[in-house]
C-alpha positions in Angstrom: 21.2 -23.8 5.5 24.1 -25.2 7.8 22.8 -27.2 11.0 24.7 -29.2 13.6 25.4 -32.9 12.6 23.0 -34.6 15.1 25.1 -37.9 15.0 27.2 -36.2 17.7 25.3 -37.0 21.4 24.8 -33.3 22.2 23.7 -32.0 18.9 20.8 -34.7 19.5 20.6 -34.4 22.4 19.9 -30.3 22.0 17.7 -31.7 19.4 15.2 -33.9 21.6 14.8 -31.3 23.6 12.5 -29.6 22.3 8.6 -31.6 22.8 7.4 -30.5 19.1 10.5 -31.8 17.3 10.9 -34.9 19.7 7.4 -35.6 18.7 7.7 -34.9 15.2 11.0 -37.1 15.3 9.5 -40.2 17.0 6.2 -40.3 15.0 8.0 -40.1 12.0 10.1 -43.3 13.1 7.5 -45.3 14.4 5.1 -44.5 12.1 2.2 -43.5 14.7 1.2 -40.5 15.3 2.9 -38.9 18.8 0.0 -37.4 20.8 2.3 -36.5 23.8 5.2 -36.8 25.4 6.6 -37.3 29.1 10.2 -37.5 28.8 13.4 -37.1 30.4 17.5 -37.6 29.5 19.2 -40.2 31.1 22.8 -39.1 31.6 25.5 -40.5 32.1 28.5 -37.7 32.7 32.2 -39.6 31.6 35.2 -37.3 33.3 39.1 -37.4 32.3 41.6 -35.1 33.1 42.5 -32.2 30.3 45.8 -32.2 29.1 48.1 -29.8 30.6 51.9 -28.8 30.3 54.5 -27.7 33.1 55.4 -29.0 36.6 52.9 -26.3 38.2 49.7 -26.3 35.9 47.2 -28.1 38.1 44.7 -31.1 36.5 41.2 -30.1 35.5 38.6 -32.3 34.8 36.5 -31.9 31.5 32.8 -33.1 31.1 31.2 -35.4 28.4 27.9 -36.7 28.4 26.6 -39.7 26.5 22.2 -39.6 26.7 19.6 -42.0 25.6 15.5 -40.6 26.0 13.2 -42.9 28.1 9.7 -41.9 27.1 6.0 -42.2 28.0 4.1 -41.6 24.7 0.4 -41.1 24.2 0.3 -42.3 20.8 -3.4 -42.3 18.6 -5.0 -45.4 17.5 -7.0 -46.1 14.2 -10.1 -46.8 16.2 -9.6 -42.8 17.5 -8.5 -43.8 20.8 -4.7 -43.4 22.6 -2.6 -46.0 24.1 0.4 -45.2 26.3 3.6 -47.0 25.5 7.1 -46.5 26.6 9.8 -45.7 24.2 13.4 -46.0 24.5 15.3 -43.7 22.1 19.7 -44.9 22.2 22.2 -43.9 19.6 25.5 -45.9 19.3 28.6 -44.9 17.5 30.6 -47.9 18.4 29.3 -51.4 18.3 30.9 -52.4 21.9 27.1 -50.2 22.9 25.0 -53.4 22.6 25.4 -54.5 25.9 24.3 -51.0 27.5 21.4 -51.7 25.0 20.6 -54.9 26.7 20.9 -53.1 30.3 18.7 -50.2 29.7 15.8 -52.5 28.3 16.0 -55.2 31.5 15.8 -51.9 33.6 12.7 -50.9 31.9 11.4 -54.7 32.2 11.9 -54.7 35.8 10.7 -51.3 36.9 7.7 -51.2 38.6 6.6 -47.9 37.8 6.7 -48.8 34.0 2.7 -49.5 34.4 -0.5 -47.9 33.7 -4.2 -48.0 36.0 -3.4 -48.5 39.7 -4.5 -51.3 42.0 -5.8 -54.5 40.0 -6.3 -52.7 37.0 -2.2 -51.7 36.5 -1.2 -52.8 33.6 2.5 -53.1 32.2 2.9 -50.8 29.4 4.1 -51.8 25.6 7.7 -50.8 25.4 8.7 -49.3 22.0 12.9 -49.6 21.2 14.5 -47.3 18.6 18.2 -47.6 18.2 20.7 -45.0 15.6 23.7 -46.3 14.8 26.4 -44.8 13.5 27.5 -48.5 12.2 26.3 -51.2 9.9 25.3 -54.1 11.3 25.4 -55.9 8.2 21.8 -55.8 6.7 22.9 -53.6 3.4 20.2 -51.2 1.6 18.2 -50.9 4.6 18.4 -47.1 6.4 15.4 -47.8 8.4 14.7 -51.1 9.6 11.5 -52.7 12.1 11.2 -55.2 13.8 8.4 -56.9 15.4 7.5 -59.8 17.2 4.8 -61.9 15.3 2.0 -64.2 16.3 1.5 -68.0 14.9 -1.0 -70.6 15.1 1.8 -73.0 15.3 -0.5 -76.4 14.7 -2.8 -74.0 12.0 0.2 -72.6 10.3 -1.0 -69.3 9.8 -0.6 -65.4 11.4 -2.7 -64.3 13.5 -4.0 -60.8 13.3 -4.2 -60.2 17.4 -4.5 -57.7 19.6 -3.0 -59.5 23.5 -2.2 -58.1 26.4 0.0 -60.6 27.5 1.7 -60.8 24.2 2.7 -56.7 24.1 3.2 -57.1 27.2 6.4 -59.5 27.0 7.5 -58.6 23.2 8.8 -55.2 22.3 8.8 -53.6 18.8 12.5 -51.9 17.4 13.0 -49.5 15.1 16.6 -49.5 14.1 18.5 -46.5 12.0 21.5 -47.4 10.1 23.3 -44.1 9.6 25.9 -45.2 7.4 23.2 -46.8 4.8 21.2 -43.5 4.2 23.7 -42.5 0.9 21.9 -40.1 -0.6 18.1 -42.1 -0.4 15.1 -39.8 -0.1 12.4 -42.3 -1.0 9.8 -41.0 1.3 8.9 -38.6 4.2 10.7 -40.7 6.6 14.1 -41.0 5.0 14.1 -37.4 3.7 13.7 -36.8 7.7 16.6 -39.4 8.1 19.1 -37.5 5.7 20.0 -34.8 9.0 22.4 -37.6 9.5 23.5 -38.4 6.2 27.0 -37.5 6.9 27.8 -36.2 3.1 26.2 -33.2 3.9 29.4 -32.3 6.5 30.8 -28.9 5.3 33.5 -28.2 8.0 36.4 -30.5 8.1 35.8 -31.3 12.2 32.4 -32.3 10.9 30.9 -30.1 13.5 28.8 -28.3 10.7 26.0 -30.0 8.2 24.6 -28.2 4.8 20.7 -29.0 3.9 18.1 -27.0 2.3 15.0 -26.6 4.5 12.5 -26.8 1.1 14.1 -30.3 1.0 12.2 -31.5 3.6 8.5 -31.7 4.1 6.8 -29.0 6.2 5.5 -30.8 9.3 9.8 -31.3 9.4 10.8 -27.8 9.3 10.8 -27.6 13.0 13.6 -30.2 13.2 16.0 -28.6 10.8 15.4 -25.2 12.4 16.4 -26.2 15.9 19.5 -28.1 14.5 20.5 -24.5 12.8 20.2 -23.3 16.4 22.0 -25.9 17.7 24.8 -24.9 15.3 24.5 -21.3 16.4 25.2 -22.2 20.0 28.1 -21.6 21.4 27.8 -24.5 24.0 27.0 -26.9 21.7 30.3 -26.1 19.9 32.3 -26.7 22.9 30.9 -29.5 23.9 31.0 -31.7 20.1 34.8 -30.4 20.3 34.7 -32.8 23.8 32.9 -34.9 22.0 35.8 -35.3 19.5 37.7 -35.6 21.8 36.5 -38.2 23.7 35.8 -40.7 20.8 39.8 -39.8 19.5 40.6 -41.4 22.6 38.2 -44.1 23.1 38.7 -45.5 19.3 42.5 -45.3 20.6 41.8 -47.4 23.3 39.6 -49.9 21.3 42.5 -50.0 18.5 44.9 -50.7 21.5 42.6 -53.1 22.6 42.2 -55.1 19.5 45.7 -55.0 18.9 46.4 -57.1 22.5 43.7 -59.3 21.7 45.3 -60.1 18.5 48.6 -60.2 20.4 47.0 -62.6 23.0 45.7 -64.7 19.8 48.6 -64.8 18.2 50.3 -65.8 21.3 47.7 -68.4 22.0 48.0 -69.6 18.1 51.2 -70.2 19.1 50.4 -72.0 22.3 48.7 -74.1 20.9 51.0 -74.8 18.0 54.1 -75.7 20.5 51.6 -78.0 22.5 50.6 -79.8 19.4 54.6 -79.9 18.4 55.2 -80.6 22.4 52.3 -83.6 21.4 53.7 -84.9 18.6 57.4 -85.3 19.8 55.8 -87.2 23.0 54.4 -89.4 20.3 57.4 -89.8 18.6 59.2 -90.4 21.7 57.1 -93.1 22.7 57.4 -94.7 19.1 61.0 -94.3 19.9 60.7 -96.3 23.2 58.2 -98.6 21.7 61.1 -99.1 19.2 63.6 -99.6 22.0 61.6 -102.4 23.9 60.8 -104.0 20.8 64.9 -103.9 20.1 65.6 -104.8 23.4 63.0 -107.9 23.1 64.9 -108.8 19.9 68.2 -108.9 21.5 67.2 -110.9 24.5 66.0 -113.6 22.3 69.0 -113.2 20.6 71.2 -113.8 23.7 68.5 -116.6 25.1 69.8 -118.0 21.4 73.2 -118.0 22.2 72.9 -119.1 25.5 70.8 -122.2 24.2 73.8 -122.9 21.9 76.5 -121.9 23.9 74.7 -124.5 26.6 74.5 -126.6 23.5 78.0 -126.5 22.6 79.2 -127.5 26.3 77.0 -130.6 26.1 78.7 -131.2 23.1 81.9 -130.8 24.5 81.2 -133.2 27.3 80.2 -135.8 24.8 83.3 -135.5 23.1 85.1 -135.8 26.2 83.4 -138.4 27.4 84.1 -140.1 24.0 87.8 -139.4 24.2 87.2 -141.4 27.3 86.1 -144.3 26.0 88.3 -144.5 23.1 91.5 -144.4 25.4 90.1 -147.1 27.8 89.4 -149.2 25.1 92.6 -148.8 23.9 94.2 -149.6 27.0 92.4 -152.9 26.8 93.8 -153.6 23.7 
């Protein structure tokens, strides 16, 4: 059966649509069962001018849109009661996406309306995080990974097994999907769910276009790959993962022209700091030189002082002997 590849945003996005399957989806992930689901697309819509060719043809403007899901979930218990939770659902194909990651979760911190019970019974609500990414972020063998915050009797040393509305209240739980670690692994339920993304399935060469057998996957699933094999069908859908394309050709150009300054700028400031050390070093071997110099300078001084002294040494002499040259004639004259 060919479906759309759902790592494209509005394959996905066509996907989580639909309550059943977005249910279906998420409960699977978490591993809770989904009771209901208040949900809605947060959009935001990237434009850029299509290409166009001769002096008259007149600029369009093209459309792209990039989603994430921000959800209110009434999800069972084991006691057979519900708890609402909220659950942010972002996919990433680039890793430069953490910091809209961080963004969207401080926005759901700080809003308000992100509460249950009214008046002095509102309550924050647990906020659930589940990130795909169409990179590795360097945890290997690990398609699906969770993470959750733990709770220590630090002076005891040992878990505690609590329930704490002040804890869930602060700490959220992530569930994070490593697309590119799937390779083939259909261990259980979840990761045969997981392997719509598996991107060895791609049959079409703009990897628009995914092959899977629905008897692969387990039944309470079959909802998922049939609206993905609608989504494939859909003319919109085509368009719009043909944006998609490209889009991501031209932001990947950007980021390679981007990490090709900032290796310019390295390089450049590599050798910045090379010609300052070189700059450092010949000032160190300049004042050597003039360390030298006074040191020479010293030397000859003393050396003149020397001959001066004997110079001064030789006149005195020279009197003496003049003086005795004196004497002698006197005397002689005497005689």
């Amino acid at each position: 059966m060919h479906i759309a590849n759902p790592l494209y945003d509005v394959v996905f996005k066509f996907m989580m649509e639909d309550e059943k399957v977005a249910k279906a989806f998420i409960s699977a992930i978490i591993g809770e069962e989904v009771v209901a689901l208040d949900f809605a697309a947060q959009e935001r819509t990237l434009r850029r001018p299509k290409k166009t060719s001769g002096q008259d043809a007149q600029k369009e403007e093209t459309f792209f849109t990039v989603c994430r899901f921000d959800f209110s979930a009434k999800i069972a218990t084991p006691n057979g009661g519900f708890k609402t939770v909220l659950i942010e659902l972002q996919k990433a194909k680039l890793s430069s996406d953490i910091m809209r990651f961080r963004r969207y979760m401080g926005l759901h911190y700080e809003n308000p309306s992100n509460t249950s019970g009214k008046g002095r019974s509102k309550k924050a609500r647990q906020l659930y995080c589940i990130f795909l990414l169409g990179y590795d972020i360097g945890i290997p063998e690990c398609p699906l990974i969770q993470v959750d915050y733990g709770v220590k009797d630090v002076v005891g040393k040992k878990d505690l097994e609590v329930t704490n509305e002040f804890i869930q209240s602060l700490h959220h739980k992530s569930w994070i999907v490593q697309i590119a670690q799937l390779k083939q692994r259909r261990r259980n339920k979840v990761e045969k769910l997981l392997s719509i993304f598996d991107q060895e399935n791609r049959v079409t060469a703009n990897n628009h276009i995914m092959n899977v057998r629905e008897e692969d996957f387990p039944a309470c699933y079959h909802p998922i790959i049939r609206r993905l094999r609608m989504a494939s069908e859909s003319e919109d859908v085509q368009i719009e993962m043909e944006m998609e394309d490209d889009y991501m050709e031209e932001l990947l150009e950007k980021e390679r022209l981007v990490a090709q300054q900032a290796e310019t700028i390295e390089k450049h400031k590599k050798s910045l700091i090379e010609h300052k050390k070189s700059l450092i070093e010949h000032k160190k071997s300049l004042i050597e030189h003039k360390k030298s110099l006074i040191e020479k300078d010293k030397v000859l001084k003393e050396k003149d002082k020397a001959i001066e002294e004997k110079d001064k040494a030789l006149e005195e002499k020279d009197k003496a002997i003049e003086e005795l040259k004196k004497q002698l004639a006197k005397n002689k004259r005497n005689l």
